[in-house]
Structure formats: C-alpha cells, structure tokens
N, C-alpha and C positions, 0 to 999 in steps of 0.2 A: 504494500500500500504506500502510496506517496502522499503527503499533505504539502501544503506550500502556505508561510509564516511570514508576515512582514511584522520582526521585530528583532531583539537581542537576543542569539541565541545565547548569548549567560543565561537568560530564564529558562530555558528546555528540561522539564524535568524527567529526563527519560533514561534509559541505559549508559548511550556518548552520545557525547557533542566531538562536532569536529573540528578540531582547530587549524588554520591556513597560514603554517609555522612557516620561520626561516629556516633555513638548515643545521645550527646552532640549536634551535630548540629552546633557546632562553629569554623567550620574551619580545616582542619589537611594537610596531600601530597597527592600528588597524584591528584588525577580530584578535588577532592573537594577543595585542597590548589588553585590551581588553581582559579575556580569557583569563590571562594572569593575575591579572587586578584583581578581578571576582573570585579566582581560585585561593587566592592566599600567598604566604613564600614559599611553603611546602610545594606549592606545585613543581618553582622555579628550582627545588631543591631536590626534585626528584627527575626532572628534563636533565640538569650537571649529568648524571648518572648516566644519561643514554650515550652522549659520543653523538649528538647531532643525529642528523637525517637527509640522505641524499635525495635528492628531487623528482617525486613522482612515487617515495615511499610513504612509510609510514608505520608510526610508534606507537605505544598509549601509556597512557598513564592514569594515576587516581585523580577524581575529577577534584577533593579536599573541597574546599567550602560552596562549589558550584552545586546547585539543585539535580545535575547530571552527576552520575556515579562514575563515569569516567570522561578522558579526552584522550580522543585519536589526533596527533598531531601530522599532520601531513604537508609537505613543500610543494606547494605547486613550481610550477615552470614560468621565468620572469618572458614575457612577450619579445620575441625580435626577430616579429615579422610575419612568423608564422613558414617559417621553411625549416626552422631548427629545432623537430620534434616536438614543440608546444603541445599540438591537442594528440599527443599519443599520452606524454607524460601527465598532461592535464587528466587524462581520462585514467590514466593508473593511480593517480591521488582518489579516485574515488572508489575502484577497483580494490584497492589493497587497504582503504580503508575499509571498507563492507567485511573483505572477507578476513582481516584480523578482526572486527566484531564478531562477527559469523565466528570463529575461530572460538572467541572468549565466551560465547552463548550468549553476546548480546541481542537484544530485539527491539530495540527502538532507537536509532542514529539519527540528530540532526546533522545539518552542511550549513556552510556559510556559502558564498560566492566567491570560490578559489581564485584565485589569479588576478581579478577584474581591478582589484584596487593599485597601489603603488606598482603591482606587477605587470601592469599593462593590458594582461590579456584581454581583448573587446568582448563586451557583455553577452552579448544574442550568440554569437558561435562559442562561449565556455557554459550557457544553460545550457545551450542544444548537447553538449556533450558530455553535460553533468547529467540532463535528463534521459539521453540515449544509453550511457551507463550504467547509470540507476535501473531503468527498467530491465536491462538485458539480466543484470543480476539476481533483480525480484524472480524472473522467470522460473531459475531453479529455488529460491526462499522467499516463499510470497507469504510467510509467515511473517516478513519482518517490515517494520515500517519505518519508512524514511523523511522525513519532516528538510524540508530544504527553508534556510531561516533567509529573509532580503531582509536587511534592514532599511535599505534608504527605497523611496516606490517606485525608481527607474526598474530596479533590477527585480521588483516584485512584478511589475506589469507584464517584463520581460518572461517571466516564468511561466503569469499566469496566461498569456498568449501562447507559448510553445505546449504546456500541458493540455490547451483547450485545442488547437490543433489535430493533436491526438489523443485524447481521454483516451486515460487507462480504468477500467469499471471499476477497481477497487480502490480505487483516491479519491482523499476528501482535500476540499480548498476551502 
C-alpha cells in the first residue's frame, strides 16, 4: 500500500522513516538536519559507529526520541546531468532501503524526496522513480506500507499527479 503525506516526516509514527543522508552519516540540512535534531545525540552517536554510507546504499539505525522506531539512512546520488548513473543509484536508495526493512520485519516505511533538495536531482523524474520503485517492490510485499512524506506542496502535487496517473487499488492519499 502507498499513502502520500504533505508534512514532516519526524512525525511518522511507524516502523522507519527514511533519512536522505550524506555519506558520512553525521548529520547535515535539509531532512537529515532535521532527522537529527528530532532524534536526539544518541542518534548522531550511533551513525560515528557505521563508517558512513556509499551512494545508493543504505544503513539503519535506532530511531531514539523520533515517534518512528527506526531510521534507514540512505545517500542519494548528487544530480550532474543525468548521464552519470543518477536514476539507477536514485532508485537503489529506495530498493535497499525497502529490503533492509523487509530484512528487519519492518512494515511501515516512510520516504522523504531523495535527491531533489541541495542535491539537484529534478522533482517529477526522482517521484517517477521513487514511485516506479516502490511499487515494483510492493508486488512481491504488499503487506507493507509505504507512506512517501513532501513536505513543501511543489513536491506533494508532484506525487499526487504521478500516483493518480496510475492508481495503485491499494493506496490511500
């Protein structure tokens, strides 16, 4: 099931939220500055512990004082141009976050909008492939629901146009 949220996913009170890390893993703007703030120091003091994350993976960790029980931390791929891999590795930030939840027996994951911010990647071709993604996944676990969080209404309109394109019968918006 997909739902689609215009707000702060710090409030998702679900299994994980996902967070759209540096490769560092220690905090920076945007969702992940965010992410941190809300989690506490413990979070930032259990990211030191990983060794970073190279771009298009993805970690987790205890979610500490977020309403979510954990955070997948995932690098998207910074925009340039679009010939150097972007929407493969874009789409593996969502791929490898699902199935490390999948992995952990999580069942409820939110997303933020990976890449779009300081990272460049253009809005309408990273939903299309965060939503092409998403579903190819549900196909084999359509037990699990995935909550896609926009917070500003550029990128909510954005989602809610591409989902209504193709409704999926088991999403709610």
């Amino acid at each position: 099931m997909i739902k689609l949220t215009q707000g702060n996913i710090v409030d998702f009170a679900g299994d994980a939220i996902v967070n759209a890390a540096n490769k560092s893993l220690l905090g920076g703007g945007g969702v992940d500055g965010a992410i941190h703030r809300a989690a506490g120091p413990e979070l930032l003091a259990e990211c030191r512990t990983l060794g970073g994350c190279p771009t298009g993976q993805a970690r987790l960790t205890r979610g500490y004082q977020l309403p979510a029980r954990y955070v997948i931390h995932t690098v998207g791929p910074v925009w340039k141009g679009g010939n150097h891999g972007e929407k493969e590795l874009l789409s593996s930030c969502y791929r490898e976050s699902l199935q490390l939840a999948d992995r952990q027996g999580l069942r409820s994951i939110a997303f933020p909008n990976i890449s779009t911010g300081v990272y460049g990647f253009p809005k309408e071709p990273a939903a299309r492939i965060a939503i092409q993604t998403v579903r190819e996944f549900l196909e084999a676990r359509p037990e699990m629901e995935v909550s896609f969080f926009c917070f500003d209404a550029e990128n909510y309109a954005i989602y809610q146009s591409l989902l209504k394109e193709q409704p999926d019968p088991a999403s709610k918006q």
